[in-house]
Z-matrix of the N, CA and C atoms (Angstrom, degrees):
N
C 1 1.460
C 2 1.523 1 110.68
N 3 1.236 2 120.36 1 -38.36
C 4 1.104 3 116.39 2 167.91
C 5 1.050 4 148.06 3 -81.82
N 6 1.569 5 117.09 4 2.39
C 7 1.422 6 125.26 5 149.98
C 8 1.178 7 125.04 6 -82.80
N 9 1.314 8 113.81 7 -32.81
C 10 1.630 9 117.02 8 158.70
C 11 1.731 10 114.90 9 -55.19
N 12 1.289 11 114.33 10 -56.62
C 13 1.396 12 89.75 11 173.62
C 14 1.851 13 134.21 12 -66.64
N 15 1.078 14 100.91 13 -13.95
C 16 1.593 15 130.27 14 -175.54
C 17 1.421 16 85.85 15 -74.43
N 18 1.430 17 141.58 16 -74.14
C 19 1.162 18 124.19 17 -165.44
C 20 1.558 19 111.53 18 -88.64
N 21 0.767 20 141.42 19 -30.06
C 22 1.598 21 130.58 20 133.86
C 23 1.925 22 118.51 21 -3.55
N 24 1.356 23 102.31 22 -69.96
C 25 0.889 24 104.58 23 -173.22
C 26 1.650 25 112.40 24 -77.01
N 27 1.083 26 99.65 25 -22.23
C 28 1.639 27 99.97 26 -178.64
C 29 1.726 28 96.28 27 -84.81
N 30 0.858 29 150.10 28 -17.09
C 31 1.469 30 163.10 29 166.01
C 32 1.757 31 109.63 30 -65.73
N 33 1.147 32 104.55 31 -40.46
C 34 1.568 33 109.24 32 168.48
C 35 1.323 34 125.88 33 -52.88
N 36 2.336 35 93.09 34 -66.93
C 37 1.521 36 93.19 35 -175.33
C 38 1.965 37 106.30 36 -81.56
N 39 0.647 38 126.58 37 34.86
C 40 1.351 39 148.98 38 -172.37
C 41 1.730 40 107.57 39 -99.47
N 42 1.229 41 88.98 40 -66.76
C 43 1.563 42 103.95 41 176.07
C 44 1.645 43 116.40 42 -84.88
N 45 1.536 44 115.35 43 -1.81
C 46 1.067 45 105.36 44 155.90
C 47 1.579 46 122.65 45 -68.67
N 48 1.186 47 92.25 46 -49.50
C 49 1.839 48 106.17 47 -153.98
C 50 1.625 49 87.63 48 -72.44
N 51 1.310 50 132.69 49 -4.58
C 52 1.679 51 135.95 50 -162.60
C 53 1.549 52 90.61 51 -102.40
N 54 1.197 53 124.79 52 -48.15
C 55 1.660 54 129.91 53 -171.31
C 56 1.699 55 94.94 54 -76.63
N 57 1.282 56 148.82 55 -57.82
C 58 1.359 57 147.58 56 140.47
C 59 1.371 58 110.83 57 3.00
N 60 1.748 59 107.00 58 -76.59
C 61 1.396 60 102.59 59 -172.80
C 62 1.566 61 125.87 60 -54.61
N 63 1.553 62 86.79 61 -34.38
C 64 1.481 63 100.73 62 -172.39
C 65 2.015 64 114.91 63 -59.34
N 66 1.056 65 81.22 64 -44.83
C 67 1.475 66 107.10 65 -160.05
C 68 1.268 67 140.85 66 -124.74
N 69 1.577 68 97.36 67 3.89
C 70 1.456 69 129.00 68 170.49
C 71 1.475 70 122.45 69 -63.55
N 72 1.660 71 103.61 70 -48.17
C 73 1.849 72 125.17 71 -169.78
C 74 1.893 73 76.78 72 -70.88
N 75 1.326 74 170.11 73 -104.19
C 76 1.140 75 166.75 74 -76.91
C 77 1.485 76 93.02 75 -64.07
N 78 1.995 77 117.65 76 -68.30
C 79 1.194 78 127.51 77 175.52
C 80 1.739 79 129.08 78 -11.14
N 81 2.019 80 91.94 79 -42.42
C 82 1.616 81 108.30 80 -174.39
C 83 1.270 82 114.80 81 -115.59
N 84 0.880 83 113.27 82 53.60
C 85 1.743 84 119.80 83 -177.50
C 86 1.260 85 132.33 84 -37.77
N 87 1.759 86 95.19 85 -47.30
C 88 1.488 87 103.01 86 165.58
C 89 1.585 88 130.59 87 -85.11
N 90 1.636 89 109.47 88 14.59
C 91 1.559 90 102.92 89 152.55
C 92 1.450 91 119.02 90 -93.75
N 93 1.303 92 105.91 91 152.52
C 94 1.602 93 118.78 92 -179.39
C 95 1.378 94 106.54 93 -45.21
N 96 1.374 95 100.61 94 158.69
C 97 1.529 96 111.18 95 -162.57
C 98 1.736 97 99.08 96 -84.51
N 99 1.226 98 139.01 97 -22.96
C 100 1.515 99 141.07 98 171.47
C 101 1.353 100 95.60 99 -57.04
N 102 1.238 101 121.41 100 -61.32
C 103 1.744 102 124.68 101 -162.21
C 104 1.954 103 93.45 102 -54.44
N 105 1.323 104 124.12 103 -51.56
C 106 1.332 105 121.86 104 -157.10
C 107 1.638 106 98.50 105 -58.68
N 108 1.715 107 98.87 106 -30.01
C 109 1.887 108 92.93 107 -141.39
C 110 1.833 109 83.92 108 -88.46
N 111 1.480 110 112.13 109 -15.48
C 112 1.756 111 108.34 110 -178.80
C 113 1.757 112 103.75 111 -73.44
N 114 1.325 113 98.90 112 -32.86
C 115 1.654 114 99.87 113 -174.44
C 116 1.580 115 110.89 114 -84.64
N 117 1.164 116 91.24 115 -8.66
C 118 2.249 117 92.99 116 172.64
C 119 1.765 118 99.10 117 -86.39
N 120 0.982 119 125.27 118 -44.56
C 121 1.579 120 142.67 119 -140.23
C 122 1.826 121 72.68 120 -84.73
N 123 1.121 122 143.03 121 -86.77
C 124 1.343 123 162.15 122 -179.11
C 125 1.877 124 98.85 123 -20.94
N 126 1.454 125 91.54 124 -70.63
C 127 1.868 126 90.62 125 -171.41
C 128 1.865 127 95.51 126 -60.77
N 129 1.550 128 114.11 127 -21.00
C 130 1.589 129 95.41 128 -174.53
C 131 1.462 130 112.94 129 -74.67
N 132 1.627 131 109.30 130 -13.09
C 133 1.214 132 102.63 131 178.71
C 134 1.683 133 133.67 132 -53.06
N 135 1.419 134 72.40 133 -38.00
C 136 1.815 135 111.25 134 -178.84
C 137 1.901 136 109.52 135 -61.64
N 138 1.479 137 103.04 136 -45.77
C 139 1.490 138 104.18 137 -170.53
C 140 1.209 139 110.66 138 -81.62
N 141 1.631 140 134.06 139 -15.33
C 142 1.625 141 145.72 140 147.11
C 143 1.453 142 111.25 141 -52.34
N 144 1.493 143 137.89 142 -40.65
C 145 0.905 144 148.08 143 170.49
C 146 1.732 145 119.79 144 -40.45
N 147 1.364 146 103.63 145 -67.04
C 148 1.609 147 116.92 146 145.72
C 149 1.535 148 135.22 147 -73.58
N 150 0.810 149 127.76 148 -27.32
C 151 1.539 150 149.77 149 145.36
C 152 1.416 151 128.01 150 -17.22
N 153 1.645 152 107.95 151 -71.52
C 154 0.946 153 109.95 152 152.02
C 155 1.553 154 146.66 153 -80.04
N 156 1.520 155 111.40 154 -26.57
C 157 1.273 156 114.08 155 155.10
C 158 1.477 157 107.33 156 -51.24
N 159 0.862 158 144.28 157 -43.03
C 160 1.874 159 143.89 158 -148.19
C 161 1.397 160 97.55 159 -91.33
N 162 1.169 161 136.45 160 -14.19
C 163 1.400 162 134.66 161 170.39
C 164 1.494 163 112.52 162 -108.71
N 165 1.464 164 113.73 163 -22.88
C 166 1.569 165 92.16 164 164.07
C 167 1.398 166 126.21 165 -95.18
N 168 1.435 167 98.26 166 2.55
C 169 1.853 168 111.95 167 174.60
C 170 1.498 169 102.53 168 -84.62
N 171 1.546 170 123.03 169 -25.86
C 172 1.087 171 125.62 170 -175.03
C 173 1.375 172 140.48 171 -98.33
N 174 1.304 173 95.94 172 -0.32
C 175 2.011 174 131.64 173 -174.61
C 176 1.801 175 92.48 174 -100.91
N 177 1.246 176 113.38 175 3.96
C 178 1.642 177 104.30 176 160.11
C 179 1.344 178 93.28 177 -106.26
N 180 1.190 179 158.56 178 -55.84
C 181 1.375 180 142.30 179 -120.06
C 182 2.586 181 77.38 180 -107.64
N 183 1.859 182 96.73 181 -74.60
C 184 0.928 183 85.13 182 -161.48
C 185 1.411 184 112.53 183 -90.75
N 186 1.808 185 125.43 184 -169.78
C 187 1.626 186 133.67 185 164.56
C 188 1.295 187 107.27 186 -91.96
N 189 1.436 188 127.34 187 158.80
C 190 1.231 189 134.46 188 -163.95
C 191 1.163 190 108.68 189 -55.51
N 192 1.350 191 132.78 190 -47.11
C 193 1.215 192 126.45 191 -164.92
C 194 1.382 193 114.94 192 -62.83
N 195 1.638 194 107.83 193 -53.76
C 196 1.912 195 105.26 194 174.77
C 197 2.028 196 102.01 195 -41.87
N 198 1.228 197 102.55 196 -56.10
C 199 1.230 198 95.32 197 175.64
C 200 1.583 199 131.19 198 -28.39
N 201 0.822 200 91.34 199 -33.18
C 202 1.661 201 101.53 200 -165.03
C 203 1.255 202 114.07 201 -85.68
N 204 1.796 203 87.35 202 -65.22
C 205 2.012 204 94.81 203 156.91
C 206 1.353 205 119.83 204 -45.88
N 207 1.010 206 136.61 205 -55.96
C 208 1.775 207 139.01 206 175.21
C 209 1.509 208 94.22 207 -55.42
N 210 1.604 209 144.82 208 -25.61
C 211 1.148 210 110.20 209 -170.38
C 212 1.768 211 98.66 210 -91.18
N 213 1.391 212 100.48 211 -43.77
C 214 1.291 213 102.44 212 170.33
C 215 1.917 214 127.92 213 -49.93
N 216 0.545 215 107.59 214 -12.98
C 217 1.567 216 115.02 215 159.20
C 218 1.658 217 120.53 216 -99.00
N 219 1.114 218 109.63 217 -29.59
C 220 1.592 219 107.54 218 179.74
C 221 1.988 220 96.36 219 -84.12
N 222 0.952 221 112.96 220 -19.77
C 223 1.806 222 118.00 221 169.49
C 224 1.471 223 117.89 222 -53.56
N 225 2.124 224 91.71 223 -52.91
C 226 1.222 225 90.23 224 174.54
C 227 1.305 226 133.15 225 -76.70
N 228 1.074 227 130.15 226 -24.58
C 229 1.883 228 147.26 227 178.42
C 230 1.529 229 92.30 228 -81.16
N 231 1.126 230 132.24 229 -25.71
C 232 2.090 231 120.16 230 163.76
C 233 1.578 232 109.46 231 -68.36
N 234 1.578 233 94.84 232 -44.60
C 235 1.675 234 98.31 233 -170.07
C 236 1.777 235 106.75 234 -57.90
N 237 1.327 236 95.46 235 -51.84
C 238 1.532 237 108.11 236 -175.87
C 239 1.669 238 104.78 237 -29.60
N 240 1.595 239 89.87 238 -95.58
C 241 1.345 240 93.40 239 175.76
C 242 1.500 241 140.42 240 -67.49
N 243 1.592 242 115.62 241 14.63
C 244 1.576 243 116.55 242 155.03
C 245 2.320 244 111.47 243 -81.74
N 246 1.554 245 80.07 244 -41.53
C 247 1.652 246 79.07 245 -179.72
C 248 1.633 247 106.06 246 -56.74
N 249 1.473 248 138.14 247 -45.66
C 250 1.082 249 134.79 248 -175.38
C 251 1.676 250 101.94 249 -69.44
N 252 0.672 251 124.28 250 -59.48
C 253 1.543 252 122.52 251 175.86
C 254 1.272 253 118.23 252 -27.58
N 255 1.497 254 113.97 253 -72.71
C 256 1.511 255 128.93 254 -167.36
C 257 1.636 256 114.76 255 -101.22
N 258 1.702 257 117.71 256 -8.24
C 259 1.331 258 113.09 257 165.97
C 260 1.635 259 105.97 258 -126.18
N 261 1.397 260 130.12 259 -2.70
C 262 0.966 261 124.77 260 -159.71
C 263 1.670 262 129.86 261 57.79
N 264 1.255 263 95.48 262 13.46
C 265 2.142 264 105.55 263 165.65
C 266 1.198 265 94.77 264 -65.03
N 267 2.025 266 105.21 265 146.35
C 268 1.325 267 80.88 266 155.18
C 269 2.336 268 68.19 267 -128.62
N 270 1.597 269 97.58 268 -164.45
C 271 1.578 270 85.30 269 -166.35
C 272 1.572 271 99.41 270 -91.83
N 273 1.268 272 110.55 271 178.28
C 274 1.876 273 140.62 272 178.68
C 275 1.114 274 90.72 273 -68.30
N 276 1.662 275 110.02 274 145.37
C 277 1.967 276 112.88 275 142.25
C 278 1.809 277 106.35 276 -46.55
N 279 1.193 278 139.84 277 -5.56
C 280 1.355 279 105.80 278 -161.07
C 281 1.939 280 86.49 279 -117.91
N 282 1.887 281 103.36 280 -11.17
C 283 1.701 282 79.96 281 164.45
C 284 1.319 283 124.90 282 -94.18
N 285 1.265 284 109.27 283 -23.96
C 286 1.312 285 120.40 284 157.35
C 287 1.712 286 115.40 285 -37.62
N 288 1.313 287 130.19 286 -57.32
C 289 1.327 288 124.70 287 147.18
C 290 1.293 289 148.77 288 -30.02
N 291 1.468 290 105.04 289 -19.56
C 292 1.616 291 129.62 290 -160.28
C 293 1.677 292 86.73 291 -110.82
N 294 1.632 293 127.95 292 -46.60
C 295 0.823 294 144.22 293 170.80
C 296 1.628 295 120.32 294 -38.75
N 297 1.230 296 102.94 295 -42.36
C 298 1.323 297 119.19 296 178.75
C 299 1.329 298 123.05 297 -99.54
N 300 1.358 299 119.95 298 -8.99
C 301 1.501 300 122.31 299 169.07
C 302 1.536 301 81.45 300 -91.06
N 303 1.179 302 149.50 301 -34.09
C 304 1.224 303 131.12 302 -177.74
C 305 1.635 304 119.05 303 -51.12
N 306 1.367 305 78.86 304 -50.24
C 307 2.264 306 98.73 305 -171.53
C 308 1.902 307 93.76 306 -70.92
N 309 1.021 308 119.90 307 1.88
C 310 1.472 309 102.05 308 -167.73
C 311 1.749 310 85.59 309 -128.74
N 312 1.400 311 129.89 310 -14.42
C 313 1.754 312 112.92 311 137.57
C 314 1.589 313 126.20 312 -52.44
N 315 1.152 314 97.14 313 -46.00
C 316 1.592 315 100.13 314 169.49
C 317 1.409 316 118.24 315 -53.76
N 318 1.145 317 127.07 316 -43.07
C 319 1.186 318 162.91 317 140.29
C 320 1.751 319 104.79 318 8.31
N 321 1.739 320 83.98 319 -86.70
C 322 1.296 321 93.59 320 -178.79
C 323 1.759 322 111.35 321 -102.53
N 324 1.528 323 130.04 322 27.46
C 325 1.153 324 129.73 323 -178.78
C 326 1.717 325 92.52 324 -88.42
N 327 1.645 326 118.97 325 -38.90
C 328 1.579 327 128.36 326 178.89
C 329 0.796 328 103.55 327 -71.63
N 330 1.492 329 137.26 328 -64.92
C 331 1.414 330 136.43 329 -141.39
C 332 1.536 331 133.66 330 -82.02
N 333 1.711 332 84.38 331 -5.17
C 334 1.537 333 106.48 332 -175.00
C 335 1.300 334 124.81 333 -152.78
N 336 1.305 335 100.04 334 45.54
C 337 2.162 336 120.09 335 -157.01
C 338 2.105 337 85.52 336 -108.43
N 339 1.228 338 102.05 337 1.58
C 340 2.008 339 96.17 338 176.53
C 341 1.252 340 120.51 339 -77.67
């Protein structure tokens, strides 16, 4: 249990500082595009930091693929709530849908990896 939550959680702030990089420079439009891509490159430093710990804490418990799926879903629930935060998006009925065939890969990436 506790490597799952350990990389979980390291998968979170991971995908913070990754949704930031990504999507942080949007906020400042009117700085030059070097300044955005030095301040993405910088916060990515940060999301490797957790990143990689969270996948080698997590390549004991799970196989790559849950991995991936668990990161890919913890991306989306950061993205969610960074876009509402810092742009005020919140998502469509039809991503919300996309959202949920996602959570229901996860779904079956655990429930049926025997």
């Amino acid at each position: 249990m506790k490597t799952k939550m350990i990389t979980a959680l390291l998968l979170i702030i991971s995908n913070i500082f990754m949704t930031l990089a990504w999507y942080g420079h949007l906020k400042v439009k009117q700085a030059p595009l070097w300044i955005a891509i030095a301040a993405s490159w910088g916060l990515a430093f940060f999301e490797y930091l957790f990143q990689v710990p969270a996948n080698r804490i997590g390549s004991a418990r799970f196989d790559l693929v849950q991995l991936k799926v668990m990161q890919e879903c913890i991306t989306i629930i950061v993205f969610v709530a960074i876009a509402w935060a810092l742009f005020r998006q919140m998502p469509r009925w039809n991503n919300i849908v996309s959202f949920l065939l996602i959570i229901a890969a996860v779904y079956f990436t655990f429930n049926f990896n025997k």
